[in-house]
C-alpha positions in Angstrom: -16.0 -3.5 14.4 -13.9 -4.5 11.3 -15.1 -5.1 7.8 -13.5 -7.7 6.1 -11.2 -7.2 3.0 -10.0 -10.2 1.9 -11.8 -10.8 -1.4 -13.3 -7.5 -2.0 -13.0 -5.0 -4.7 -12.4 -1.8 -4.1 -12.0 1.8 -5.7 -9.5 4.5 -4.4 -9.4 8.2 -5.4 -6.2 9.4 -5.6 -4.4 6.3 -5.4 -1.4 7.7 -7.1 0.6 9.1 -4.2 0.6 9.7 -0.7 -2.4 8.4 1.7 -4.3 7.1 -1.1 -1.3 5.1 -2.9 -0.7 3.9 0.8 -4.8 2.6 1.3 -4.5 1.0 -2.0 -1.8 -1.2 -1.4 -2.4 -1.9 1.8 -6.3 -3.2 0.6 -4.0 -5.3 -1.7 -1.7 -6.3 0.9 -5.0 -7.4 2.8 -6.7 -9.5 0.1 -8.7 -7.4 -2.1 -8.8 -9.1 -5.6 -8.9 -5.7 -7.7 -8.7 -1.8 -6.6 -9.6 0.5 -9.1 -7.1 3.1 -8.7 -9.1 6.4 -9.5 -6.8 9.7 -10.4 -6.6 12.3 -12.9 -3.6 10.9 -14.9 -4.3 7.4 -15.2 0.0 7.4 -16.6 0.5 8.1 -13.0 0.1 4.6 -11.4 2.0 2.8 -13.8 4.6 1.9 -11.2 1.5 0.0 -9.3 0.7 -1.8 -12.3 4.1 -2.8 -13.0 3.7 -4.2 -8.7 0.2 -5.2 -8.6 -0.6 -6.6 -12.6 -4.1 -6.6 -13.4 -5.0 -6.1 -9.5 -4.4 -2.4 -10.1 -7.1 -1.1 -12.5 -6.3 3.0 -13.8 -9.2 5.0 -13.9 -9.9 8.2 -14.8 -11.5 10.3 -12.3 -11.6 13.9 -10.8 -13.7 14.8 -8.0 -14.5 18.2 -9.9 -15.9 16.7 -12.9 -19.2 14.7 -12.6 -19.2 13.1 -16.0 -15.8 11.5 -14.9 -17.7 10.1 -11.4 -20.3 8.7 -13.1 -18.4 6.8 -15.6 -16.2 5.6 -12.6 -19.7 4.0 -11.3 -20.2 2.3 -14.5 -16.7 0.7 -15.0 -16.6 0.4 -11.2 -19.5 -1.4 -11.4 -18.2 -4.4 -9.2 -17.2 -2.5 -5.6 -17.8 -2.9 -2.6 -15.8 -0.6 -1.0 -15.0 3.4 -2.4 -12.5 5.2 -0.2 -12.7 8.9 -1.3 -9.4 9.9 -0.4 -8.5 12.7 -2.8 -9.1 16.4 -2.3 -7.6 19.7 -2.8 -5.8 22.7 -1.0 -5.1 26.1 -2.3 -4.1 28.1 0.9 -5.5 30.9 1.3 -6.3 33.2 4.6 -10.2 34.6 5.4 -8.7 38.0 4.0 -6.3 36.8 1.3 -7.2 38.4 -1.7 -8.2 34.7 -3.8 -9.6 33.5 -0.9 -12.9 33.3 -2.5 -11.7 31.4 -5.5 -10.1 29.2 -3.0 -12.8 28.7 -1.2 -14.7 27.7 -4.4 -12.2 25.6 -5.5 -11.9 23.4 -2.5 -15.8 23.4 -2.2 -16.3 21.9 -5.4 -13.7 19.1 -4.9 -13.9 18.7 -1.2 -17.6 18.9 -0.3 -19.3 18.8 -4.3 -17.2 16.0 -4.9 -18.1 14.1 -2.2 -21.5 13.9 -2.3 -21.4 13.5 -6.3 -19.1 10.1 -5.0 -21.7 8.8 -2.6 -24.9 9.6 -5.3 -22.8 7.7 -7.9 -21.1 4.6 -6.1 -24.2 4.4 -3.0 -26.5 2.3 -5.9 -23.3 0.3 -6.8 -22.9 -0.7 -3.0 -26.4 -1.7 -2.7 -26.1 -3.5 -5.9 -23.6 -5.7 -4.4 -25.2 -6.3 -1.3 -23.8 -3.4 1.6 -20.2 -2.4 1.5 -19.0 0.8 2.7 -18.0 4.3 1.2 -14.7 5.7 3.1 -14.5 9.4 3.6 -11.0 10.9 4.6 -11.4 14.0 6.3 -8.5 16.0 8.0 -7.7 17.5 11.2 -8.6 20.9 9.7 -12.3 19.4 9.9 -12.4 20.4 13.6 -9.6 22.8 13.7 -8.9 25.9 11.7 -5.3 26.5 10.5 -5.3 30.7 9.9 -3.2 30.5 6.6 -5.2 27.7 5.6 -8.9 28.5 6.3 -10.5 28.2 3.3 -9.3 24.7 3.4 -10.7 24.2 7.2 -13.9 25.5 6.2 -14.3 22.8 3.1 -13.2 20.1 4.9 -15.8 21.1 8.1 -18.4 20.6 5.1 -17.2 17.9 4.1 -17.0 16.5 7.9 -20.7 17.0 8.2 -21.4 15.5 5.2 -19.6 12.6 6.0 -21.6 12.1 9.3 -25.2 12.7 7.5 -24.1 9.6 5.2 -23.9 7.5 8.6 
């Protein structure tokens, strides 16, 4: 099963680096007219704008900050596919001494923020007719690291979330 991305418009969260820079230019490279390139520091993707022109649209987004989601709905208003690629990781063991406040910290990114994503952009899908919301999950969804478990255990809540959005 493939889904087609020549012509679409799309939205990435943390398209300035790594996996999610990758995903948005390959969805380039494939055809779509226009990613919104969602990150915290919309300076940050000035290289892809300087690539990409006015297929590359900044936005300002953090997964931690709801007010920021919901205005990425409304200037986003014209996706049809969201690929929630950004998250956090503050390492920290079951016993490490923060590992509460990490625990807390990737929650509210990692599992918070993705369901804040798929309540915000799942009206903007059906608005234009289907499309699909894109969850990137990690190994550490199925398989706990010891020095990183409070990271494991947000992205195992975030895996089932992911599969009750199915």
């Amino acid at each position: 099963m493939g889904y087609e991305i020549q012509g679409q418009v799309a939205l990435v969260t943390g398209a300035n680096r790594g996996i999610g820079k990758a995903i948005l230019e390959g969805l380039l490279k494939a055809g779509a007219t226009k990613v919104y390139a969602a990150v915290r520091d919309t300076s940050s993707v000035a290289g892809l704008i300087d690539a990409y022109g006015d297929r590359v649209v900044p936005l300002e987004f953090d997964l931690t900050k709801p007010a920021l989601i919901k205005n990425a709905a409304d200037v986003a208003s014209d996706v049809s596919l969201v690929v929630n690629n950004a998250g956090v990781l503050k390492p920290a063991t079951a016993l490490s001494e923060d590992a509460v406040e990490s625990l807390e910290f990737e929650m509210n990114a990692n599992v918070y923020g993705l369901i804040r994503v798929a309540q915000a952009f799942a009206p903007v899908l059906k608005a234009n007719g289907g499309g699909a919301l894109v969850q990137l999950n990690s190994v550490a969804s199925l398989k706990n690291f010891p020095q990183f478990t409070t990271y494991c255990a947000s992205k195992a809540a975030s895996y089932s979330v992911t599969q009750a959005l199915k």
